[in-house]
C-alpha positions as CSV (number, residue, x, y, z in Angstrom):
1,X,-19.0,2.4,4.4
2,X,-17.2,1.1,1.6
3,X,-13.4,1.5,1.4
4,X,-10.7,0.3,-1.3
5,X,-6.9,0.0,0.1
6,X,-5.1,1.0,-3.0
7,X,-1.3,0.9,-3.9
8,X,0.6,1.3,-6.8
9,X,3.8,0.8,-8.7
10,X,5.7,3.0,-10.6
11,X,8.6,3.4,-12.7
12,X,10.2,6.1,-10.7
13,X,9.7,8.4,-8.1
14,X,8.5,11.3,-9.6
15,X,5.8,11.4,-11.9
16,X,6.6,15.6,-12.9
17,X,10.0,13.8,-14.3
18,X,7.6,11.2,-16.4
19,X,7.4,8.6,-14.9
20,X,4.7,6.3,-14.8
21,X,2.5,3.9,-13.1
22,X,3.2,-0.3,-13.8
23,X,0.8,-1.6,-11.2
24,X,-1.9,-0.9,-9.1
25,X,-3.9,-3.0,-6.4
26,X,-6.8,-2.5,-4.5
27,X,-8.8,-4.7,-1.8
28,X,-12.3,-4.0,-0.7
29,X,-13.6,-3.3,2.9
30,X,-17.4,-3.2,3.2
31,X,-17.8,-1.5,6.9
32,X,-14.3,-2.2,8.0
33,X,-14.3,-6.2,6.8
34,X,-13.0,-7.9,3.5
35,X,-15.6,-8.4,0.8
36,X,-13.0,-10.9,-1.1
37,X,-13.0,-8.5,-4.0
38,X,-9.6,-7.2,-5.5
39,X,-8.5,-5.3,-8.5
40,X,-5.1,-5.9,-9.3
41,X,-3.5,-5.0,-12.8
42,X,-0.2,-4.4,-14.0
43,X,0.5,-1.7,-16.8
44,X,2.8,-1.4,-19.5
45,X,4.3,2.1,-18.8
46,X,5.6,2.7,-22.3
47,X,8.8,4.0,-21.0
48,X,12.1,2.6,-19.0
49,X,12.4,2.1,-15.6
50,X,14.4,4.4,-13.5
51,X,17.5,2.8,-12.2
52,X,16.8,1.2,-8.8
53,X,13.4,0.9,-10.0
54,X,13.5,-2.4,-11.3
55,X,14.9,-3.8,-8.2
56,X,12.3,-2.9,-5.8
57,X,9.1,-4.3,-7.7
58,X,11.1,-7.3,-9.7
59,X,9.2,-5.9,-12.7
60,X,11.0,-5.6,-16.1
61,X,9.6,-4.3,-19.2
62,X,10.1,-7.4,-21.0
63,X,7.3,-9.0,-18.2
64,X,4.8,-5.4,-19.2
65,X,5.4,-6.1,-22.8
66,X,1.6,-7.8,-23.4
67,X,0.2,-5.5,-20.4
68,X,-2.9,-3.0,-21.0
69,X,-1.7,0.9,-21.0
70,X,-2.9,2.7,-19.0
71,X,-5.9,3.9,-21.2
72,X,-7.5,0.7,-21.5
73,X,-7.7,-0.2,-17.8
74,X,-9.2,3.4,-16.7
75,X,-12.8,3.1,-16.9
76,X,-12.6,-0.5,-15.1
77,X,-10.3,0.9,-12.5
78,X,-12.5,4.2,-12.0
79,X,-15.4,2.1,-11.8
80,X,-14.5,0.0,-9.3
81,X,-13.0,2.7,-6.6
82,X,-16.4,5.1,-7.9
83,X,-18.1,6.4,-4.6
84,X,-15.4,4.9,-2.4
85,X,-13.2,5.9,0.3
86,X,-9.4,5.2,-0.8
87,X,-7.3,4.2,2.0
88,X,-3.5,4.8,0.9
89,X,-0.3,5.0,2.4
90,X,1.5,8.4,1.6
91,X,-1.7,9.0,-0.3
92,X,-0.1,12.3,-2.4
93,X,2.2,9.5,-4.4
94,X,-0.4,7.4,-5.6
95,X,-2.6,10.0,-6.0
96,X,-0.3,12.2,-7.8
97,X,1.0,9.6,-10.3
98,X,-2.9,8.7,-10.8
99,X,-3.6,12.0,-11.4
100,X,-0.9,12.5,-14.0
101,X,-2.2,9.2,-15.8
102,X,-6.0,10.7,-16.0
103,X,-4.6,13.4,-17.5
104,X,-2.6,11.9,-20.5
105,X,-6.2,10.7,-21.1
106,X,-8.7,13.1,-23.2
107,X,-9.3,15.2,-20.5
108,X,-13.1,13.3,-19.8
109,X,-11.7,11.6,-16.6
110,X,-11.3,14.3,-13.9
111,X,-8.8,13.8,-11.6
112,X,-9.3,10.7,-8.3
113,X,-11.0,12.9,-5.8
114,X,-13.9,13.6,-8.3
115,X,-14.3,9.6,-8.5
116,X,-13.7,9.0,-4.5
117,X,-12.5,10.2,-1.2
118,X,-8.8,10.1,-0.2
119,X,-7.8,8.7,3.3
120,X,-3.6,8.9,4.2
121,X,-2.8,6.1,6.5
122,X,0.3,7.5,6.7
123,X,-1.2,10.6,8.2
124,X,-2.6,8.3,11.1
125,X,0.0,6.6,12.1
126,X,2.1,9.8,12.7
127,X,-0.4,10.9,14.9
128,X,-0.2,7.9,17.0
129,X,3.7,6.9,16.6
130,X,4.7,10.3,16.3
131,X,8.4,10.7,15.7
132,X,9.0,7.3,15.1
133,X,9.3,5.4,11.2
134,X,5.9,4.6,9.8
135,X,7.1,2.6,6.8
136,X,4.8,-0.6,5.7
137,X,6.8,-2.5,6.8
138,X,7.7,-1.0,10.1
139,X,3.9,-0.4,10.9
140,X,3.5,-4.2,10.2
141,X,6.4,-4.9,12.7
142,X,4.9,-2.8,15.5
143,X,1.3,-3.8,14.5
144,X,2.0,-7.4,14.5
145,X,1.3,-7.8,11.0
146,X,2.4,-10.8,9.3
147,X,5.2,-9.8,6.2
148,X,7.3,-12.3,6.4
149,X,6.6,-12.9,2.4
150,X,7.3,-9.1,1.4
151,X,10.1,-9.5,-0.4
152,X,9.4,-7.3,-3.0
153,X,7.0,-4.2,-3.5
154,X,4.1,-5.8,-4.9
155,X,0.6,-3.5,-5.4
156,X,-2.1,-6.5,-3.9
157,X,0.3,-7.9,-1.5
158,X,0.9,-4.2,-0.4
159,X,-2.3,-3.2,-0.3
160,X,-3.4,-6.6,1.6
161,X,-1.4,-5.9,4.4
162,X,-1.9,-2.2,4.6
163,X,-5.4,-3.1,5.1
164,X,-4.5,-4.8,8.5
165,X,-2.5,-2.4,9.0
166,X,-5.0,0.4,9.0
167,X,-7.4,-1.4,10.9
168,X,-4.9,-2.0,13.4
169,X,-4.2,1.8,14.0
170,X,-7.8,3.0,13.8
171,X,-9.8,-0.2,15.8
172,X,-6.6,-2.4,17.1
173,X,-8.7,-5.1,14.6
174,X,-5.0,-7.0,12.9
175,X,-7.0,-10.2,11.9
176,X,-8.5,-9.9,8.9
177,X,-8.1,-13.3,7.2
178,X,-5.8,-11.7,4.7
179,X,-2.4,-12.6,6.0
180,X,-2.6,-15.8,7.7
181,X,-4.0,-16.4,11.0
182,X,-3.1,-14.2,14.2
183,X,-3.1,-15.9,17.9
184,X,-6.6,-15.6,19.4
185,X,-7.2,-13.3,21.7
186,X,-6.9,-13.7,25.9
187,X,-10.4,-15.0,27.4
188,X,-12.1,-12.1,29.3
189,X,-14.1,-13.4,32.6
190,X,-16.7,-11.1,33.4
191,X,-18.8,-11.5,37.4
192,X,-22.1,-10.6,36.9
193,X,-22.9,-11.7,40.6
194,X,-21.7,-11.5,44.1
195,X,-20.2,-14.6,45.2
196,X,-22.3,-17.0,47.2
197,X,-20.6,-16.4,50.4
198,X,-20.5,-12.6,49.7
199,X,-23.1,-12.0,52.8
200,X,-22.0,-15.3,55.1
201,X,-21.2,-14.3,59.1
202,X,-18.1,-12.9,59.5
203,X,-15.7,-14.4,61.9
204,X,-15.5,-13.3,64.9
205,X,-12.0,-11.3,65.6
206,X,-10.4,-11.6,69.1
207,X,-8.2,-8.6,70.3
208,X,-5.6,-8.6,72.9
209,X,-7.2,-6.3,75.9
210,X,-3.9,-4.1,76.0
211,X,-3.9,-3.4,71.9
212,X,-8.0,-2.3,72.2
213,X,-6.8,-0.2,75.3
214,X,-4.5,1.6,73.3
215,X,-6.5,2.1,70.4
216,X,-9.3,3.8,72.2
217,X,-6.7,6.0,73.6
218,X,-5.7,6.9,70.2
219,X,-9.5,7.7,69.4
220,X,-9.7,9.4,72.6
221,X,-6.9,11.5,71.4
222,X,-8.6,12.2,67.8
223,X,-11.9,13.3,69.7
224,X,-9.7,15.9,71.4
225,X,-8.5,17.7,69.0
226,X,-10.8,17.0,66.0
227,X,-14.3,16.8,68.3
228,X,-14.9,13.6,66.6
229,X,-13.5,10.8,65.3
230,X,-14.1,8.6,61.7
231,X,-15.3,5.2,64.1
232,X,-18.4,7.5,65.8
233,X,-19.8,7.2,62.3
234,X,-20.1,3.3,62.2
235,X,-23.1,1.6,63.2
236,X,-23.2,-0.9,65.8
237,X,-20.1,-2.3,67.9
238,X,-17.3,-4.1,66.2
239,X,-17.3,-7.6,66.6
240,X,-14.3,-8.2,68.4
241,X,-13.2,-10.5,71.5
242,X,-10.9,-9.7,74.1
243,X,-8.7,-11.8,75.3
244,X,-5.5,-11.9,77.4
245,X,-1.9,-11.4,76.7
246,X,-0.4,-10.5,73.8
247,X,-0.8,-11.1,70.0
């Protein structure tokens, strides 16, 4: 199955207030590994930032002034998540602002689940850490993924370590080769065979004669009330040797 890890970056929070999107990043899992291929763009959004926007991606409009809008980068970006499933974290942000981009197009591009499936990682994690935060950066913590060098919201980087991150909730896999190396994992020894002196003669046990006097006294007893006791059962006599005195 093939899978993009998509984030994006936006001007605001809400796209219904007009903002709009100034990055998106994708990385590509073919059957849950990396393929090496990425999509990464950023976009001019042809509008300001919202205050406090600027200081969580580090991205100005003065740095989007030669960027593509939106428009020109669609068909590439359609093309390259066509037929896939999106892995995305709080999917109905992304989604939504890339919905609202499609549709300040002619109207030709449909919306993104006519172009690919939609998976919410966020979704998963709550059912396995529910009540507890399920940020990026707090799965990464409790995943023991590697974002030491998020310092800012980036799309790729974003989406690079969401993709350990996923993989990590849904198979426990955290080394992907796209975050630095993790420590390998504990050897596993597996015994396929009984040890060679698994059947050897057993030793010989020797028993006080008071101690084996006492315990047939105690099966005796059993017998009584019970009609039989768990030793009747055993084949053969125990190999034991009596001896005098005490222990």
């Amino acid at each position: 199955m093939r899978q993009i890890v998509l984030d994006t970056e936006t001007t605001g929070l809400e796209w219904r207030k007009g903002n709009r999107v100034v990055e998106i990043g994708c990385v590509e899992l073919f059957e849950r590994r990396p393929t090496g291929r990425t999509w990464h763009r950023y976009i001019h959004p042809e509008r300001e930032f919202e205050p406090g926007a600027q200081e969580v991606t580090g991205l100005t409009l003065e740095f989007l002034a030669d960027k593509p809008k939106f428009a020109a980068i669609a068909d590439e970006f359609l093309a390259f998540i066509a037929g896939a499933e999106l892995v995305i974290h709080n999917a109905a942000f992304d989604v939504g602002f890339l919905d609202n981009e499609l549709s300040l197009l002619d109207g030709a591009h449909g919306r993104i689940g006519d172009h690919a499936r939609v998976l919410d990682s966020l979704e998963l994690a709550r059912q396995r850490f529910p009540g507890q935060r399920n940020s990026l950066d707090a799965l990464c913590r409790r995943l023991g993924v590697d974002n030491a060098h998020r310092q800012l919201h980036g799309a790729l980087l974003d989406a690079q370590l969401l993709a350990e991150v996923y993989l990590a909730l849904t198979a426990g896999q955290t080394e992907l080769g796209l975050a630095g190396p993790s420590a390998p994992e504990p050897a596993m020894v597996r015994i396929d065979r009984p040890r060679a002196d698994a059947f050897a003669p057993r030793p010989r046990v020797s028993v006080p004669a008071a101690e084996l006097a006492a315990h047939q006294a105690r099966v005796d007893a059993i017998r009584g009330r019970a009609g039989k006791a768990l030793w009747d059962e055993a084949e053969g006599e125990p190999e034991v040797e009596l001896v005098a005195g005490g222990a």
